[in-house]
C-alpha positions, 0 to 999 in steps of 0.5 A: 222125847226131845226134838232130836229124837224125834229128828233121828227116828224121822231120818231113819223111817224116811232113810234120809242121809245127811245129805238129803237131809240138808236139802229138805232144809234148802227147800225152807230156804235155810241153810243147815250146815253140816256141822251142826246135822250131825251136832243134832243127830248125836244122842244127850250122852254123846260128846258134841251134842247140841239140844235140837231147837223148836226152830229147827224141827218146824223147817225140817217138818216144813221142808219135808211137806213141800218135798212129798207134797209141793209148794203151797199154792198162793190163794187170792181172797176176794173181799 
């Protein structure tokens, strides 16, 4: 299974649309652009397709743990 299955079946289950999608990307500061959600989601055979990175799935996966949970809060260590 590649990074854009894995991408897809996670839309589906959580039934983002493209949309909700881009602002789980804002939430890692990244600025997805359309064009290229909709590259992404395309399957292998499908003319347009663009292969999903590595990248790309860790700040989606990113952003959706700050969406349902919130932002890490910063611990201060004392030496």
């Amino acid at each position: 299974m590649i990074h854009n299955d894995v991408l897809r079946r996670l839309r589906f289950a959580l039934r983002l649309n493209d949309g909700a999608t881009i602002e789980i990307f804002k939430l890692v500061d990244y600025p997805m652009e359309a064009e290229y959600l909709q590259a992404i989601m395309k399957k292998e055979e499908e003319p347009g397709f663009i292969r999903c990175r590595d990248k790309i799935i860790s700040l989606f996966l990113d952003g959706l743990i700050i969406q349902k949970r919130g932002k890490k809060k910063a611990v201060n260590r004392v030496s």
